[in-house]
C-alpha positions as CSV (number, residue, x, y, z in Angstrom):
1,X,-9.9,4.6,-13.7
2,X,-11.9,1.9,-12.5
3,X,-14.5,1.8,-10.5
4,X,-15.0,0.3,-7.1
5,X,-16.9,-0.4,-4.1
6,X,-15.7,0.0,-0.7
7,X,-16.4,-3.1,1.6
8,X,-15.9,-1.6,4.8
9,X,-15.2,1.6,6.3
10,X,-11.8,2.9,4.4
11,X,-9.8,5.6,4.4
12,X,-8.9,6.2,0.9
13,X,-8.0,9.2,-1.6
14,X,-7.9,11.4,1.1
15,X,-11.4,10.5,2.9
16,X,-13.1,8.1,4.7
17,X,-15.4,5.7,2.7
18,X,-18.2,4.3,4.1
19,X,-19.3,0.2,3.3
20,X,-21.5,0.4,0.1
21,X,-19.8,3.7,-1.1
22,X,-19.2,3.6,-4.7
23,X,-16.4,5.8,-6.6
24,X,-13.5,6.1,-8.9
25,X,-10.3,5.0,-8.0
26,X,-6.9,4.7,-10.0
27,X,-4.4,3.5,-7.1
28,X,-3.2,0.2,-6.3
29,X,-4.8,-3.5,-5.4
30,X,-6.6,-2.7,-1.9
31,X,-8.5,-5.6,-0.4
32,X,-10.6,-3.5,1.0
33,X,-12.1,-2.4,-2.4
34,X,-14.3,-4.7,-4.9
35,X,-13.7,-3.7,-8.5
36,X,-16.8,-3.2,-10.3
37,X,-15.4,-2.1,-13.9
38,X,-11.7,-1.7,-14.7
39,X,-8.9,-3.4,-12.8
40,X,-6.5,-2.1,-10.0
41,X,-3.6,-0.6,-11.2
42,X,-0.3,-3.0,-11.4
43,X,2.8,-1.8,-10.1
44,X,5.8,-2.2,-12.1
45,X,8.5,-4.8,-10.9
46,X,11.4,-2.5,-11.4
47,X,10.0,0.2,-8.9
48,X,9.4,-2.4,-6.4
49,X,12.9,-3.8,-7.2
50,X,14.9,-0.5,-7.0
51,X,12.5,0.4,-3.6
52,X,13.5,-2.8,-2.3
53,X,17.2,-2.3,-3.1
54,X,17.2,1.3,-1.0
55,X,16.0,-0.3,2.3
56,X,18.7,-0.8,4.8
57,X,19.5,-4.3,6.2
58,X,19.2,-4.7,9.4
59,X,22.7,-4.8,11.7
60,X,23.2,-5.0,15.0
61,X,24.6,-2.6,17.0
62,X,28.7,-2.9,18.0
63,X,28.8,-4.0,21.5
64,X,30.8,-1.2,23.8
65,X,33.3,-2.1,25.9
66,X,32.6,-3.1,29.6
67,X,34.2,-0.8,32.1
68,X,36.0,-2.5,34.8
């Protein structure tokens, strides 16, 4: 886990941090963290590939048939 220091008011791991608070944390990059010792956790390229693959593409929407 590394350690980190929040640099503004956060909400993370279930709870608000406060600027200054220091704790453990073993999630991904957040910018509103500085990493004192350890690194953020790196996410790996074929979960963001397969979560990328399940999203649905935009279509519009059939137009309907004017009634006249």
């Amino acid at each position: 886990m590394a350690q980190v220091r929040a640099k503004t008011i956060c909400f993370v791991d279930n709870g608000m941090r406060q600027a200054g608070d220091v704790f453990e944390y073993d999630g991904p990059k957040n910018t509103n963290l500085e990493y004192l010792k350890g690194a953020p956790v790196e996410t790996d390229e074929v979960e963001q590939e397969a979560a990328e693959a399940t999203t649905k593409k935009w279509s519009p929407k059939a137009k309907r048939a004017s009634a006249e």
